[in-house]
Rosetta silent file (secondary structure, phi, psi, omega in degrees, C-alpha in Angstrom):
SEQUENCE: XXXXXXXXXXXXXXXXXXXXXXXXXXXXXXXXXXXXXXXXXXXXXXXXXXXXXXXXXXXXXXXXXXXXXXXXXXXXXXXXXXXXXXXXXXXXXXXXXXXXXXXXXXXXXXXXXXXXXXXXXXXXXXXXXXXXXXXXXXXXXXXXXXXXXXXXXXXXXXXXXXXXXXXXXXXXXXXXXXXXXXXXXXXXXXXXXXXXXXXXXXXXXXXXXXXXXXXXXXXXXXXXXXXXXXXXXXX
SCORE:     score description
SCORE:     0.000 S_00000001
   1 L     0.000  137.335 -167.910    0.000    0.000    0.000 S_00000001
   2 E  -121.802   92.983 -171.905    1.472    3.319   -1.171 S_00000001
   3 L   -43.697  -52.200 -151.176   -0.935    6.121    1.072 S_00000001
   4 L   -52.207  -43.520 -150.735    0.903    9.001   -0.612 S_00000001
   5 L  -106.916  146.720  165.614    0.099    8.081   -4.032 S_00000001
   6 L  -145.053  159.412 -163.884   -3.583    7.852   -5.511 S_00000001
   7 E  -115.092  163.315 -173.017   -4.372    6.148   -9.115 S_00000001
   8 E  -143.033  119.246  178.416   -6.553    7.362  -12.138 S_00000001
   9 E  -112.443  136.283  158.013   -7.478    3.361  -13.956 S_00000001
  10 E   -86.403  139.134 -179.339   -8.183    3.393  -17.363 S_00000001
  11 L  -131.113  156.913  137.956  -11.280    0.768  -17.403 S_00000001
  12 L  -125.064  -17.805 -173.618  -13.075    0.238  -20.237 S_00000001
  13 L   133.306   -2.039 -178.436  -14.945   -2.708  -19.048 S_00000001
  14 L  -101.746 -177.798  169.699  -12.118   -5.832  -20.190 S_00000001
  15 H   -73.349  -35.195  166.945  -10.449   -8.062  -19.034 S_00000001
  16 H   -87.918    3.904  159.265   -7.317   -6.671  -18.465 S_00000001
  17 H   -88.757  -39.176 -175.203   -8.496   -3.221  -17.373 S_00000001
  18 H   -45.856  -64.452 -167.530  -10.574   -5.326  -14.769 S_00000001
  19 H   -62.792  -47.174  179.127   -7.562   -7.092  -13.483 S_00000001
  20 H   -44.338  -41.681  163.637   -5.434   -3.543  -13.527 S_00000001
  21 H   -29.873  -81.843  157.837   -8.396   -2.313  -11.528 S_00000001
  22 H   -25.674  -79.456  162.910   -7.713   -4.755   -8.820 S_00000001
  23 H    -6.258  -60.110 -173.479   -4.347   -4.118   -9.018 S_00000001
  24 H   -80.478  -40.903 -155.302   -4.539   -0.530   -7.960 S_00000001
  25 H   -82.137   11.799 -170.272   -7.236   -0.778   -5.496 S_00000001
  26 H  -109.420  -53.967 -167.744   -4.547   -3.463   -3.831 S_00000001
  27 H  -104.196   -6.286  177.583   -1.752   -0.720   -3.965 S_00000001
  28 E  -128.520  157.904  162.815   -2.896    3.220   -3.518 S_00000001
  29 L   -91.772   34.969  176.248   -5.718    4.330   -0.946 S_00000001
  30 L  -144.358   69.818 -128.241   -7.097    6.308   -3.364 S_00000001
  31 E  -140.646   82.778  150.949   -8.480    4.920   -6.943 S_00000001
  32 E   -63.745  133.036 -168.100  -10.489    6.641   -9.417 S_00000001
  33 E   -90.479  152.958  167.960  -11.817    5.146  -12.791 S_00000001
  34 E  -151.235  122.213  173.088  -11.846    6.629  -16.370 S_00000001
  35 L   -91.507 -163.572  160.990  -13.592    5.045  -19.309 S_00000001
  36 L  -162.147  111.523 -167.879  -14.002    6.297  -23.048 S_00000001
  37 E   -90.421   99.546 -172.196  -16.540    6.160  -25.321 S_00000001
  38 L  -119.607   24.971  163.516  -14.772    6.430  -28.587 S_00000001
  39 L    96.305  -21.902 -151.774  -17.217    5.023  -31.183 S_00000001
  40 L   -43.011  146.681  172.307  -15.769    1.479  -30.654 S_00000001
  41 L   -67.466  -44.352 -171.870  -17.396   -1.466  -32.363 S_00000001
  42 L  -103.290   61.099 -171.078  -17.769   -3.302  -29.030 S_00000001
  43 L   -61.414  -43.081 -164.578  -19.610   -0.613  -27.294 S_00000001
  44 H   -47.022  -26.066  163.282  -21.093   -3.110  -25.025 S_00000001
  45 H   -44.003  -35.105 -163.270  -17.720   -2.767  -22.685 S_00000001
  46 H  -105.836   21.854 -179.022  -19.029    0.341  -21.523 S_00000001
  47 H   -95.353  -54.860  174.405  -22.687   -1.118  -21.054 S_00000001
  48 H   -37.433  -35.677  175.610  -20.626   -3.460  -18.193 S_00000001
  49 H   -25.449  -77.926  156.593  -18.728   -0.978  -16.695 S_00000001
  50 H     0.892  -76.576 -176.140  -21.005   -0.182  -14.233 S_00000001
  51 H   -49.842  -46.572 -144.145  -21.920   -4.089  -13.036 S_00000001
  52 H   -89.972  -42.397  162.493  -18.395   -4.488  -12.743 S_00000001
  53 H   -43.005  -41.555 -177.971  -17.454   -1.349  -10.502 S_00000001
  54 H   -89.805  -10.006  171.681  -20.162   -2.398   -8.132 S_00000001
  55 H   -58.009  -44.577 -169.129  -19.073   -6.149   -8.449 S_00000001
  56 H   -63.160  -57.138 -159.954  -15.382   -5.237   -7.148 S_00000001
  57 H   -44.454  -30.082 -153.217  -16.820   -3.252   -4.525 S_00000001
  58 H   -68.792  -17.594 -163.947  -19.100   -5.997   -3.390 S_00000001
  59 H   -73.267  -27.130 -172.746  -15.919   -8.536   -3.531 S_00000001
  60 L  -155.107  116.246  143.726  -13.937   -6.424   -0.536 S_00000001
  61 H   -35.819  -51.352  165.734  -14.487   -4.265    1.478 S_00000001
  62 H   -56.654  -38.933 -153.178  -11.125   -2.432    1.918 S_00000001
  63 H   -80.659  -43.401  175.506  -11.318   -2.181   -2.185 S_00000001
  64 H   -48.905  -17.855  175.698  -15.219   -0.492   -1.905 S_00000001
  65 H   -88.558  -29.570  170.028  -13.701    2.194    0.503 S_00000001
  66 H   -80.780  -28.079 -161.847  -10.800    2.827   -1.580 S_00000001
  67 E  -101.485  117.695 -140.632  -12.563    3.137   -4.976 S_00000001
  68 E  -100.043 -130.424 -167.273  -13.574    6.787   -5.420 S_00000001
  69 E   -85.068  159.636 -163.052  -15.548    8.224   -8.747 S_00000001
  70 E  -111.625  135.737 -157.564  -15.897    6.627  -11.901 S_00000001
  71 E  -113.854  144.720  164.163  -14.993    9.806  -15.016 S_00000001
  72 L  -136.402  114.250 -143.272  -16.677    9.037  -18.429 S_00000001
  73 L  -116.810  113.857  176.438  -15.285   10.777  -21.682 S_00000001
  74 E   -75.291  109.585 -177.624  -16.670   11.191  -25.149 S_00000001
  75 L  -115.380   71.042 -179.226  -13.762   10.637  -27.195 S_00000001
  76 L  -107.336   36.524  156.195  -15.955    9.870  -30.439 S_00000001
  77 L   -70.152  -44.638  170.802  -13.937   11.805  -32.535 S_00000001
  78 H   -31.589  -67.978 -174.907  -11.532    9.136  -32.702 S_00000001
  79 H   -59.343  -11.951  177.792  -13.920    7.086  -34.806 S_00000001
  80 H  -106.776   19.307  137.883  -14.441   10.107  -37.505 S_00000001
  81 H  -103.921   15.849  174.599  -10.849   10.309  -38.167 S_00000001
  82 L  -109.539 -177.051 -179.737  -10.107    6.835  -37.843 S_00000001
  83 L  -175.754   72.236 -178.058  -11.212    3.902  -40.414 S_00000001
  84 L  -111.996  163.433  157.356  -10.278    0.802  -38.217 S_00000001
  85 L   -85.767   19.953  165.359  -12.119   -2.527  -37.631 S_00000001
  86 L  -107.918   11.938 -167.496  -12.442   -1.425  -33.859 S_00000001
  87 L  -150.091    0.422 -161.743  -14.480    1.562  -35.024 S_00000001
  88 L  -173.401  132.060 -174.131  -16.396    0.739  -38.515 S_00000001
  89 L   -91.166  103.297  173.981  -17.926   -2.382  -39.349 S_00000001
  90 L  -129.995 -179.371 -171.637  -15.257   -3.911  -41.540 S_00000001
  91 L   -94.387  135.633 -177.622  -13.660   -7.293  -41.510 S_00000001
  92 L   -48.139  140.844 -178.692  -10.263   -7.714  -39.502 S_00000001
  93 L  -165.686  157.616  175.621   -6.936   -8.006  -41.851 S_00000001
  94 E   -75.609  148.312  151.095   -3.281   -7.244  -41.860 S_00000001
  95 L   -94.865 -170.236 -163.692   -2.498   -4.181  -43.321 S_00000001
  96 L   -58.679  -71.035 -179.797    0.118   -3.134  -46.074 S_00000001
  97 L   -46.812   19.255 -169.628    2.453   -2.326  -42.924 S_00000001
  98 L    73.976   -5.645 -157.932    2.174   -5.633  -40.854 S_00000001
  99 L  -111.537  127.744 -170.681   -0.401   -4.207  -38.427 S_00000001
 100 E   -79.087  146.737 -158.012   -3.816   -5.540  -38.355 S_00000001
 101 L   -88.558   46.743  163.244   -6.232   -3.032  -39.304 S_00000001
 102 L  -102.108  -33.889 -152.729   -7.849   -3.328  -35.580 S_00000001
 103 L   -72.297  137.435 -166.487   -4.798   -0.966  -34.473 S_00000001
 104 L  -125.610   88.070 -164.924   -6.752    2.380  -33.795 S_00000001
 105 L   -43.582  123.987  169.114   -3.587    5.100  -34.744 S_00000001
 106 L   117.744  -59.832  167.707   -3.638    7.513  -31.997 S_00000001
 107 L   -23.336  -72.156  153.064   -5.717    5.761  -29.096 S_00000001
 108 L   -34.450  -62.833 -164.140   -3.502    5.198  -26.292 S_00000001
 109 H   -65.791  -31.267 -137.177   -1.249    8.324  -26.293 S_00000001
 110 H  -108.879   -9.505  165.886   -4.957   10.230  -26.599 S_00000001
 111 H  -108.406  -30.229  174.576   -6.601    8.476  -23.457 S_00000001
 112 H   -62.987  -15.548 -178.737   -3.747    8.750  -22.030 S_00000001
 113 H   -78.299  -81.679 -178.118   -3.318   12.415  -22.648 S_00000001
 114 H   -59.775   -0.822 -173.066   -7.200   13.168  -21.293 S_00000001
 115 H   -87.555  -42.152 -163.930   -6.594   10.653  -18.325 S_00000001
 116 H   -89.393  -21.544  167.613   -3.407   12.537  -17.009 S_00000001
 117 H   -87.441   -7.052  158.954   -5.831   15.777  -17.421 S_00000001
 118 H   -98.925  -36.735 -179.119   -8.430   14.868  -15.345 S_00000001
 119 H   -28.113  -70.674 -173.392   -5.980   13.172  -13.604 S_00000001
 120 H   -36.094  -72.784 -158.737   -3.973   17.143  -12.815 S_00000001
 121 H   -35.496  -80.087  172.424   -7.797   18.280  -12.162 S_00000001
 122 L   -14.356  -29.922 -140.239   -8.280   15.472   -9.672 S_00000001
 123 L    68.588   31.275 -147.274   -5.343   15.247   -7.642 S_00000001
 124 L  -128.988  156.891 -159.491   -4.308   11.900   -8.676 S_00000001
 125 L  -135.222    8.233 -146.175   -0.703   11.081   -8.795 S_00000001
 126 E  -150.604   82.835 -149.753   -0.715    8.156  -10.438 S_00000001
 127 E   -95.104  122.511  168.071   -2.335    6.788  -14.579 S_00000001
 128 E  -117.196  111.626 -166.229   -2.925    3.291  -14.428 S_00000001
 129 L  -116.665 -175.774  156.106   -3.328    1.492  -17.970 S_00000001
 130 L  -108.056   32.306 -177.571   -3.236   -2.383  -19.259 S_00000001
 131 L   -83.330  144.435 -159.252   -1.149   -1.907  -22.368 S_00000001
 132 L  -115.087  134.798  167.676    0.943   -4.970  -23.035 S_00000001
 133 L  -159.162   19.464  149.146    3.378   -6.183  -25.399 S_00000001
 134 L   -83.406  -77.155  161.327    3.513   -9.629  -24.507 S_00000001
 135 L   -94.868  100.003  160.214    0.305  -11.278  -25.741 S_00000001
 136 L  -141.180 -162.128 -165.452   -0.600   -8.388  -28.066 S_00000001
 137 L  -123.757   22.088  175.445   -1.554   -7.505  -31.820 S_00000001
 138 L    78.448   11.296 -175.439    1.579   -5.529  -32.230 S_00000001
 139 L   -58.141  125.148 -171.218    0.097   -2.225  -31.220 S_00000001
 140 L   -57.754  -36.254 -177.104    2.635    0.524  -31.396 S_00000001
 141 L   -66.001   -6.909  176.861    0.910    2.299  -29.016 S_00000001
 142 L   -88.273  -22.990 -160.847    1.393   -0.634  -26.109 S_00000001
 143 L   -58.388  140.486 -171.654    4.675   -0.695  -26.254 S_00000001
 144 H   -49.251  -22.797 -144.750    6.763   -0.174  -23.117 S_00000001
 145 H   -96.749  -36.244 -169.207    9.231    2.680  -24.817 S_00000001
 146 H   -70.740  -55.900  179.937    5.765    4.249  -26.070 S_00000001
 147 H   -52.781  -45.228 -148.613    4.437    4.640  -21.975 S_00000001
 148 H   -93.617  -12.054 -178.734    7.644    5.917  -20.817 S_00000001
 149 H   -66.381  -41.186  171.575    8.220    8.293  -23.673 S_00000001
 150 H   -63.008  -88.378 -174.540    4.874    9.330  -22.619 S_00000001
 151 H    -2.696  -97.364 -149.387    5.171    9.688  -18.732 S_00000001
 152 H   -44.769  -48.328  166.728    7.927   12.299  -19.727 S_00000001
 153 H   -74.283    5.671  175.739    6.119   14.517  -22.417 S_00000001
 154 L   -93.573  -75.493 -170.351    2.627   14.447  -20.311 S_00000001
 155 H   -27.096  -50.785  166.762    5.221   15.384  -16.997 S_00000001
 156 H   -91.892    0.477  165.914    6.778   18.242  -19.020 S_00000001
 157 H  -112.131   -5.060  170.401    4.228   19.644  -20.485 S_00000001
 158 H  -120.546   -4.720 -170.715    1.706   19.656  -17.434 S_00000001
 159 H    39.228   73.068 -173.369    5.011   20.060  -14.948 S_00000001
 160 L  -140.162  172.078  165.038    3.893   17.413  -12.998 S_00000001
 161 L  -131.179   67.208  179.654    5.401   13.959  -11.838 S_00000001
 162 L   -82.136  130.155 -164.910    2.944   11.974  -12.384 S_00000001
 163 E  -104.840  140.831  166.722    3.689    8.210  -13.074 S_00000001
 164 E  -119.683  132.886 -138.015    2.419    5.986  -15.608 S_00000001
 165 E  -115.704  132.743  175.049    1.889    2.526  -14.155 S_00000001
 166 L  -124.271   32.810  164.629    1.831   -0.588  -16.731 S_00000001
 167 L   -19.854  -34.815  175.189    1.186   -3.540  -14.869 S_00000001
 168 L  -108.522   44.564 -169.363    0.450   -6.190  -17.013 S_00000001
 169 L   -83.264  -87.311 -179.830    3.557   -5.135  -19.958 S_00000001
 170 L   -55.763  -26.703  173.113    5.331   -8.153  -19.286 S_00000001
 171 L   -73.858  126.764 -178.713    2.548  -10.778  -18.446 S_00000001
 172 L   -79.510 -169.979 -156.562    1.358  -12.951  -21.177 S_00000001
 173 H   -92.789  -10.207  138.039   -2.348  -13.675  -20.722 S_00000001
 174 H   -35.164  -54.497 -171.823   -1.484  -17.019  -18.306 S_00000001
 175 H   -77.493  -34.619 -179.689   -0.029  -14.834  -16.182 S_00000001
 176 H   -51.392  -57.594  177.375   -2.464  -11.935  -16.519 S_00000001
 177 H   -61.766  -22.599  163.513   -5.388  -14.553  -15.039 S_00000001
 178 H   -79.024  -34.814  152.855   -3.237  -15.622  -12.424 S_00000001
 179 H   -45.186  -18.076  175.228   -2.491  -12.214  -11.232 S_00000001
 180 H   -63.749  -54.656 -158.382   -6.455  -12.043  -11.003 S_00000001
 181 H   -46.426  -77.151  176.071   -6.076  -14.886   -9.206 S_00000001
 182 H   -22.343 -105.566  168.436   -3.418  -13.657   -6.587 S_00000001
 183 H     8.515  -59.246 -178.407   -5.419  -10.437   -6.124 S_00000001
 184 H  -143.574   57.975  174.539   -8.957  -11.475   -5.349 S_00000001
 185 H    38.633 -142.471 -168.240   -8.935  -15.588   -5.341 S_00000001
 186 H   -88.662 -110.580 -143.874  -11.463  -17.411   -7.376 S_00000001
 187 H    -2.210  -74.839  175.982  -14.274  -14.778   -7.031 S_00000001
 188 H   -82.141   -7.942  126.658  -12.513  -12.319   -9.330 S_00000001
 189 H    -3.007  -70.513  176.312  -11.313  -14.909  -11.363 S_00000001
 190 H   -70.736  -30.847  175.829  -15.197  -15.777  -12.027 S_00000001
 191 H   -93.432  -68.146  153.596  -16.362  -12.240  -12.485 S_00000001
 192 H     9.188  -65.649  179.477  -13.262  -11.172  -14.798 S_00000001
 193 H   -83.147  -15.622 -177.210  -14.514  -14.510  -16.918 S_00000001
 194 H  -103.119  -26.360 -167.166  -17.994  -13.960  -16.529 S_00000001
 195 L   -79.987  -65.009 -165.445  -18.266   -9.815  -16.080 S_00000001
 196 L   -58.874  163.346  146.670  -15.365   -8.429  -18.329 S_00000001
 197 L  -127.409  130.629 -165.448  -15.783   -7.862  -22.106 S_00000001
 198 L  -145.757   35.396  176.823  -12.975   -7.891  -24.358 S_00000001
 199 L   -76.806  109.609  146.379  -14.402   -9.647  -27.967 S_00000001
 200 L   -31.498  -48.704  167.535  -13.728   -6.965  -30.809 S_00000001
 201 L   -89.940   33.142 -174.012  -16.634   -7.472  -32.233 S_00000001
 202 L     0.391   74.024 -176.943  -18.409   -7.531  -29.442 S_00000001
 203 L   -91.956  119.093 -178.012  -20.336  -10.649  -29.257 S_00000001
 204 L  -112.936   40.188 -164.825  -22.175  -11.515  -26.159 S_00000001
 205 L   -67.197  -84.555  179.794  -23.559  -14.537  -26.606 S_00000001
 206 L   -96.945  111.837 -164.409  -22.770  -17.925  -25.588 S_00000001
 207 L   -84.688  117.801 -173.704  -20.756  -17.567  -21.885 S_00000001
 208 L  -102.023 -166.910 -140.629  -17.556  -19.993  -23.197 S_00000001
 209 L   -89.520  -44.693 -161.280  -15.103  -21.598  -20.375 S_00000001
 210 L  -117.782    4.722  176.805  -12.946  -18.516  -20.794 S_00000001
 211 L   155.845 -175.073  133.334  -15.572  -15.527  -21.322 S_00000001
 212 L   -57.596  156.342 -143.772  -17.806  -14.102  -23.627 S_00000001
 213 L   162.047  127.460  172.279  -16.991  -14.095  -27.085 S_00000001
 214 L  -109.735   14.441  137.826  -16.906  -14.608  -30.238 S_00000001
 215 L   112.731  -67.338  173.766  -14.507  -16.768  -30.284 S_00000001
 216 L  -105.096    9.850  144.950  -12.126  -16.001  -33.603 S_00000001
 217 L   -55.450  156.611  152.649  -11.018  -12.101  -32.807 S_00000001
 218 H   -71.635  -15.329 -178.529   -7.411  -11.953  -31.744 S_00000001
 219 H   -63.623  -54.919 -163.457   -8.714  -10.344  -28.356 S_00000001
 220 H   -69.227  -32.061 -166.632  -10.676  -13.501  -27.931 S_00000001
 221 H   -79.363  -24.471  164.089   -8.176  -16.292  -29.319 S_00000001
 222 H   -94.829    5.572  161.496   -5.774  -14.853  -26.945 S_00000001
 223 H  -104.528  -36.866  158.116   -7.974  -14.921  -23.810 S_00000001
 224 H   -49.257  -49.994 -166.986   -9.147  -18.216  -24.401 S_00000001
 225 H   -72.586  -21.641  177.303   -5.914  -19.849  -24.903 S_00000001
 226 H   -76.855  -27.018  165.326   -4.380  -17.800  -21.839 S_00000001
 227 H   -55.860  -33.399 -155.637   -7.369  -19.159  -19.960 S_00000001
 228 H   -99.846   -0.875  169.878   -7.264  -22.899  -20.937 S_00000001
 229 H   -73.976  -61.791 -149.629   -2.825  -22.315  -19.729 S_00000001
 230 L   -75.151  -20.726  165.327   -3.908  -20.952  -16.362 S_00000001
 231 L  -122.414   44.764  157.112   -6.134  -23.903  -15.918 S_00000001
 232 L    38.461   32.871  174.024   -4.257  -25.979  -17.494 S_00000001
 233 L   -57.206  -41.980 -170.908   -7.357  -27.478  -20.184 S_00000001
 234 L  -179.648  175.521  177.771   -5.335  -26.681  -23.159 S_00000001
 235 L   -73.940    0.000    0.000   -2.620  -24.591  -25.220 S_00000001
């Protein structure tokens, strides 16, 4: 527990914002949430949002005492300059440049940007995100080099020292569900697989082993297979 320090969570409502959640409300006394509604094909993350804020509280006490207001930001501009398959119903493919044309140019540094500015507003000392570059889709924007490059241009340009916190950057998606694990036992384990949403095309159908889903996104094909690792079911 770091008293001193209080967190700003990027949620949207996935699985690995969920677990980052947790995370924080485990390490500052102080935790605020910030979603973004940015046109996204799988708007239903931010229909969840909600359930899942009052789920954590309900799971602990200490974390319901810690976890202050939840911030919610219309970033739908993003979708009229962008022309992604997270944003416009087209079908996922690599592009010319290796990068599958899910990659939403821009995203990250741009929640991360309004996050450290309500953050200033706030008092919050501390931007907590789930970008990755272990089990990922190659996003430029996940990348470890990409966070810290930020931390310094948000920090010099707001003259602040505000930290940006990457917990799960190194955990493949085995590891991500066992850090659930650690964190709040089998309960969040079970809401995480049952709660979160994290399908790109955001299909909410059929409740599979390892989530909701549809099953053949890369968001999904790597949370199933990191699921059926962590319980050891399958590759």
């Amino acid at each position: 527990m770091l008293p001193t320090d209080s967190a700003l969570v990027l949620f949207s409502g996935g699985q690995d914002s969920t677990t980052c959640l947790a995370w924080a409300l485990k390490h500052y006394a102080r935790v605020e949430t910030i979603g973004f509604d940015y046109g996204q094909r799988h708007a239903v993350e931010l229909t969840v949002r909600p359930q899942l804020i009052a789920s954590l509280r309900a799971l602990n006490p200490a974390w319901d005492a810690r976890l202050g207001e939840d911030h919610m930001i219309d970033l739908s501009l993003i979708s009229r300059i962008s022309q992604t398959a997270m944003t416009h119903d087209i079908a996922i493919e690599t592009q010319a440049n290796g990068l599958p044309n899910t990659f939403v140019p821009g995203r990250n540094l741009l929640f991360m940007t309004v996050a450290a500015t309500v953050a200033y507003r706030r008092g919050l000392t501390v931007l907590v995100g789930g970008m990755c570059e272990t089990d990922f889709s190659g996003y430029p924007d996940c990348r470890d080099d990409t966070m810290k490059a930020l931390q310094v241009a948000l920090n010099l340009g707001m003259d602040t020292r505000t930290k940006l916190e990457t917990p799960l950057m190194w955990r493949d998606k085995r590891q991500t569900w066992e850090l659930a694990q650690d964190l709040g036992g089998t309960p969040l384990v079970d809401l995480i697989r049952s709660g979160t949403h994290t399908c790109y095309l955001g299909e909410r159908g059929a409740l599979h082993d390892w989530g909701y889903g549809c099953g053949t996104c890369p968001a999904c094909e790597l949370r199933a297979r990191g699921y059926r690792q962590f319980t050891g079911t399958g590759n």
